[in-house]
C-alpha positions in Angstrom: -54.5 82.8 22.7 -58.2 83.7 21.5 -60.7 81.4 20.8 -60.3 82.2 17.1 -57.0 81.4 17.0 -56.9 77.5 19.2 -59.6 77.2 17.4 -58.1 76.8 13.9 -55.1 75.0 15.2 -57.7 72.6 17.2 -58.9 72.3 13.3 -56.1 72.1 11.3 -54.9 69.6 13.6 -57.8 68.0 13.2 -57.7 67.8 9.5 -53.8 66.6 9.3 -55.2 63.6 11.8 -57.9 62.4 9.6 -56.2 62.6 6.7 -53.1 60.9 8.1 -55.6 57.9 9.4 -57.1 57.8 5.5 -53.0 57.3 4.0 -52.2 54.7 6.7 -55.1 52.4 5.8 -54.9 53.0 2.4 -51.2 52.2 2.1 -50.9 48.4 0.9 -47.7 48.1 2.7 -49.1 48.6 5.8 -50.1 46.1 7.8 -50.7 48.5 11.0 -53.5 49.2 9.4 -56.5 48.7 11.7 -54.3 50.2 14.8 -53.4 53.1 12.9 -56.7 54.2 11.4 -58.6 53.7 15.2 -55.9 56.0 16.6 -55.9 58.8 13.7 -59.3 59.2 13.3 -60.1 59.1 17.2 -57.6 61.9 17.6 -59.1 64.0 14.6 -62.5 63.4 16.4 -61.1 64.6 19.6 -60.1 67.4 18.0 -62.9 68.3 16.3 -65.0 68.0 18.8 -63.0 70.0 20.8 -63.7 73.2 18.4 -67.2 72.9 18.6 -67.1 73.1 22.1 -65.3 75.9 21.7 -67.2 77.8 19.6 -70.9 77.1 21.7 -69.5 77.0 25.4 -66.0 78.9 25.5 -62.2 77.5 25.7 -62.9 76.6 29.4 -65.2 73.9 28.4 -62.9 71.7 27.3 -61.2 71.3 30.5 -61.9 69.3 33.4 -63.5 71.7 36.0 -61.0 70.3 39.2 -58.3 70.7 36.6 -57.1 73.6 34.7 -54.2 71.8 33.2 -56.0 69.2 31.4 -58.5 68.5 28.4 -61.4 66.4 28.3 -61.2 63.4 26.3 -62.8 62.0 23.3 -65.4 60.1 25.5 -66.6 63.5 27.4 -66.4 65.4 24.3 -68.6 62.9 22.5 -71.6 62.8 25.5 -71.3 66.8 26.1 -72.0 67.0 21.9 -74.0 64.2 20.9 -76.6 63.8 24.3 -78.3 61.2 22.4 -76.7 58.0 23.6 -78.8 56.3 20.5 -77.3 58.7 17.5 -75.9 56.0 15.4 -72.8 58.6 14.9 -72.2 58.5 18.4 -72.6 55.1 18.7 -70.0 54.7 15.4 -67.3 56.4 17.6 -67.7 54.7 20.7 -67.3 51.1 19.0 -64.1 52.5 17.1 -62.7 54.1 20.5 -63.6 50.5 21.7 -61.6 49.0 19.3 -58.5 51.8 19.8 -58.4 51.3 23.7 -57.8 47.5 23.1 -55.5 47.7 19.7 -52.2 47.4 22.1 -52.8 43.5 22.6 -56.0 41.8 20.8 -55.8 43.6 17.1 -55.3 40.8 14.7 -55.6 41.5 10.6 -58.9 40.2 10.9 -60.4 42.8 12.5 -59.8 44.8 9.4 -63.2 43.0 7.8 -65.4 43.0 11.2 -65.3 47.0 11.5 -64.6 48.1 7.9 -68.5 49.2 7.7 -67.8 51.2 10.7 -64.7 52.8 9.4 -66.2 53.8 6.6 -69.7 55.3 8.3 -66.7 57.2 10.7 -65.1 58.9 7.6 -68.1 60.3 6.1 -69.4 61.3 9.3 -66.2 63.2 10.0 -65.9 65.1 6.4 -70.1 65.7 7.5 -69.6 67.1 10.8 -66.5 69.4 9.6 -68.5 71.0 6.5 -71.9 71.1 8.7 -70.2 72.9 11.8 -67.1 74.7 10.1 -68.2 75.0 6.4 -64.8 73.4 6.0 -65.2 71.0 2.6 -62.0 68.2 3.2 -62.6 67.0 0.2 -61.2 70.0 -1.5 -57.8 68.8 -0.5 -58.1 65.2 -0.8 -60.2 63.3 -3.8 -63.2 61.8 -3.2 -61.9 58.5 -4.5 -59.2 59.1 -2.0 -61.6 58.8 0.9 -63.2 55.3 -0.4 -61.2 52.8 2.1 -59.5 49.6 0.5 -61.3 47.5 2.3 -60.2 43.8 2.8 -63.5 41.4 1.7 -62.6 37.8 3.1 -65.5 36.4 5.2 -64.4 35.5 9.0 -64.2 31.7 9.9 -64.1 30.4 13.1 -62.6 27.7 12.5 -59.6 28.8 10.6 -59.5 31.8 13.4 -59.4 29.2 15.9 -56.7 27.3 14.1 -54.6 30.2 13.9 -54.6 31.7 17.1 -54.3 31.0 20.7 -57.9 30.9 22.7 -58.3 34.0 24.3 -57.2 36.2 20.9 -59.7 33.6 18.5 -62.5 33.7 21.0 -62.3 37.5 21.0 -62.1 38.4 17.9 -65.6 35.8 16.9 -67.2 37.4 19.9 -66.6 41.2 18.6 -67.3 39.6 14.7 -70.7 38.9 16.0 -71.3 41.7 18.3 -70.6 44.4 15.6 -72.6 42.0 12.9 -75.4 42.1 15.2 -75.3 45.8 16.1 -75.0 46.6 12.3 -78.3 44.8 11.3 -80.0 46.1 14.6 -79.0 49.6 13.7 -79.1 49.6 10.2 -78.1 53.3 9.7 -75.5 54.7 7.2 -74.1 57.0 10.1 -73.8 54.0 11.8 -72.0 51.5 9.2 -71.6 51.1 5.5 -72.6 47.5 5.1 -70.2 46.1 2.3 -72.8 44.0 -0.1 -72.3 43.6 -3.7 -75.2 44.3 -5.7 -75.5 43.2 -9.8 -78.1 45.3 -12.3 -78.4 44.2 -15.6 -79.1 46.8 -18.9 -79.4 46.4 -22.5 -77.7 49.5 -23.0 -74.2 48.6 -24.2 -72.8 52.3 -23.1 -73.8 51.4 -19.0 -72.7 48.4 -18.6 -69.4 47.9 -17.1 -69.1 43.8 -18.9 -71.0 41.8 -21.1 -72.4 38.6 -20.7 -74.2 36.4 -23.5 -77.3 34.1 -23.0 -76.5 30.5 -25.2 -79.7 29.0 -26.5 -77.1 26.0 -27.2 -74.4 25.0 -25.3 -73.4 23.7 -21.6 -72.4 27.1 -20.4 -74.9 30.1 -20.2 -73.4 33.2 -19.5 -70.0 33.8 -21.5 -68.3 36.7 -19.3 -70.2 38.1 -15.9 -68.7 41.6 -14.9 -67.3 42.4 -11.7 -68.7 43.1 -8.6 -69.7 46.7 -7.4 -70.1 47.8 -4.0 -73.2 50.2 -4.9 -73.9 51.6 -1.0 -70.1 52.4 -1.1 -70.5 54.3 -4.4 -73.8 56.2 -3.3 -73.6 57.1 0.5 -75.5 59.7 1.0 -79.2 60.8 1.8 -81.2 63.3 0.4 -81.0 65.5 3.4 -76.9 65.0 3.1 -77.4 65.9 -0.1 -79.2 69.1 0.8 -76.8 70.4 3.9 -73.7 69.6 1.4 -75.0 71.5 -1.2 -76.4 74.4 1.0 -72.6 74.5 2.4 -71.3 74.5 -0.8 -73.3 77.4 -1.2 -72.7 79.3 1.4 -68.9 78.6 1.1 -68.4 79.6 -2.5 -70.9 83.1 -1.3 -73.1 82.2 -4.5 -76.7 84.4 -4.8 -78.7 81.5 -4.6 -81.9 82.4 -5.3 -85.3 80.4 -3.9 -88.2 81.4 -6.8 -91.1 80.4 -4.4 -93.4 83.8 -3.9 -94.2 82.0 -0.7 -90.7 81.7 0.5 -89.7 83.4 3.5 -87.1 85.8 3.4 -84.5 83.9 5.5 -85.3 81.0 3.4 -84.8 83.0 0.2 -81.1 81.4 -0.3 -81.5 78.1 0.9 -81.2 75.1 -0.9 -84.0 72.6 -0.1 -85.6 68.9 -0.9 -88.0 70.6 -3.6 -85.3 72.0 -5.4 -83.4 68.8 -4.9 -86.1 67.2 -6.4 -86.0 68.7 -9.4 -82.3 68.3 -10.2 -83.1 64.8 -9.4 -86.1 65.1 -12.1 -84.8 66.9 -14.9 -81.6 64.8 -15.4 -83.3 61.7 -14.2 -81.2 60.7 -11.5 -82.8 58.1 -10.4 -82.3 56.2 -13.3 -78.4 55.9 -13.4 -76.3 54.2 -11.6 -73.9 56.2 -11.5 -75.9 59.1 -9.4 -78.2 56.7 -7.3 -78.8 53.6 -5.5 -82.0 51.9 -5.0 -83.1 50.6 -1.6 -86.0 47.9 -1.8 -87.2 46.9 1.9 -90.2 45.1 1.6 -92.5 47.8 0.1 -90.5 50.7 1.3 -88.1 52.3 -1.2 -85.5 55.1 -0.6 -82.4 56.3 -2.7 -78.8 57.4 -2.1 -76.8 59.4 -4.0 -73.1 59.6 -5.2 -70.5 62.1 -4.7 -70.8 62.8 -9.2 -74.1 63.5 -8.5 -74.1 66.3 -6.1 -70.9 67.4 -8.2 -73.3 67.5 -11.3 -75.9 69.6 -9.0 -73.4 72.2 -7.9 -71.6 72.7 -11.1 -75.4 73.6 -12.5 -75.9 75.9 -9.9 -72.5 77.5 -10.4 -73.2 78.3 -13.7 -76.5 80.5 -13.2 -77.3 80.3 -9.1 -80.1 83.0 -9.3 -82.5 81.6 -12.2 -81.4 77.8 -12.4 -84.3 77.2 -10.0 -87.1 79.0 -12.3 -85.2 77.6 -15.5 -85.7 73.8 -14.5 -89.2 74.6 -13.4 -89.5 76.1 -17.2 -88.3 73.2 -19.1 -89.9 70.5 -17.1 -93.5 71.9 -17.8 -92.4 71.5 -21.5 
């Protein structure tokens, strides 16, 4: 068998794991939910992983070097690939394989809330590292709607945990529900966890908002109708720099003549996609601005932005439609 050829199956298989994980924990019937989820998606990492060794250091490299006969495992494929024992994707995987090596005797349905951040952080992370290292877009065959987890929102408490199960299992599952919680503030990296927060805005204008509330000048009760809540980071998860590698593999994927207008561009960055063109996308339709697109991060006086799977859609599309002057034609109408 050539390298090519394991290769793709290593991939495709892969692929069918993930997307099996993504069904199971979607399915509301389900209630081997967590278990199910930990043990797809560890197997599609695996697997993944497994194909990237191939491809930099040869088929032999994923076997154990006093034993021909068998593969490494997740664990060795994840320190020979990510040597940085602080990547927070790295350390994403080892708290869900963490999780997956004790899921035969201490997974209650609570644990659904404690490492949903994770969960989610490991699917994006996943579809990342496929496009990045493959140019292979999953989303393509699945929505991207499809790939939001339903994710389970009631708050741990110890004493109804206590209550409802034996010691060992209650005092367990508090001690990982704080461990994780700590980690997640420590860490505080997307590729790392999605924390689940629900964030309000309000607008005058009638055609953004999502409900309708009404300020009384008479009466006991305010506010009339408050709308419902949005999970905002969920909705925009991605980076500018995600933004840019998706978009640049989009590019390279669809073979579009991207052209770079800069005189001062050097000739093996003459097709590539970069922040300053990003930033202009992000100017002339004023991104920023809608909710829809992006997500405002206020920490202290530091402010950054995310941005939503419809807005690199809207980005693309544009480039589609012209991907050798749309550069030098948004330069053009913003100077108007």
């Amino acid at each position: 068998m050539t390298n090519n050829t394991l290769t793709e199956k290593l991939l495709l298989k892969s692929q069918e794991a993930f997307i099996l994980g993504i069904e199971v924990y979607n399915k509301p019937t389900i209630r081997y939910r967590v278990e199910g989820f930990s043990f797809f998606i560890c197997n599609a990492w695996e697997l993944l992983l497994k194909a990237i060794l191939i491809k930099t250091k040869g088929e032999k490299s994923i076997y154990y070097k006093n034993n021909n006969d068998r593969t490494l495992n997740l664990e060795n494929c994840i320190k020979l690939i990510m040597t940085n024992d602080k990547d927070p994707v790295r350390l994403n995987l080892e708290q869900i394989i963490n999780l997956r090596n004790t899921s035969t005797h201490f997974i209650t349905e609570e644990y659904e809330q404690i490492y949903a951040p994770l969960f989610q952080s490991c699917v994006i992370n996943y579809i990342n590292k496929l496009l990045n290292e493959f140019n292979i877009d999953i989303t393509q065959q699945l929505g991207s709607n499809f790939l939001t987890l339903s994710i389970k929102l009631d708050p741990i408490e110890p004493e109804y945990i206590k209550a409802r199960y034996p010691q060992e299992i209650a005092e367990r599952l508090l001690k990982a529900n704080m461990q994780i919680s700590e980690s997640i503030s420590s860490t505080n990296n997307a590729n790392y966890a999605i924390q689940i927060r629900h964030d309000y805005y309000l607008t005058k204008k009638k055609s953004e908002a999502t409900a309708i509330f009404t300020i009384a000048k008479e009466g006991e009760e305010a506010i009339k109708l408050i709308k419902s809540p949005q999970d905002m980071k969920k909705r925009c998860p991605y980076s500018t720099n995600d933004c840019i590698k998706r978009i640049n593999n989009w590019i390279n994927r669809d073979s579009l003549n991207f052209i770079n207008p800069a005189p001062s561009a050097p000739e093996d960055k003459r097709h590539e996609f970069n922040k300053n063109h990003f930033d202009l996308f992000v100017k002339f339709y004023n991104l920023k601005s809608n909710p829809d697109y992006c997500y405002k991060y206020e920490l202290g006086k530091h402010i950054s932005y995310s941005y939503s799977e419809k807005a690199l859609n809207l980005i693309f599309e544009e480039i589609k439609k012209d991907p050798e002057h749309i550069i030098q034609s948004l330069k053009n109408n913003i100077k108007k």
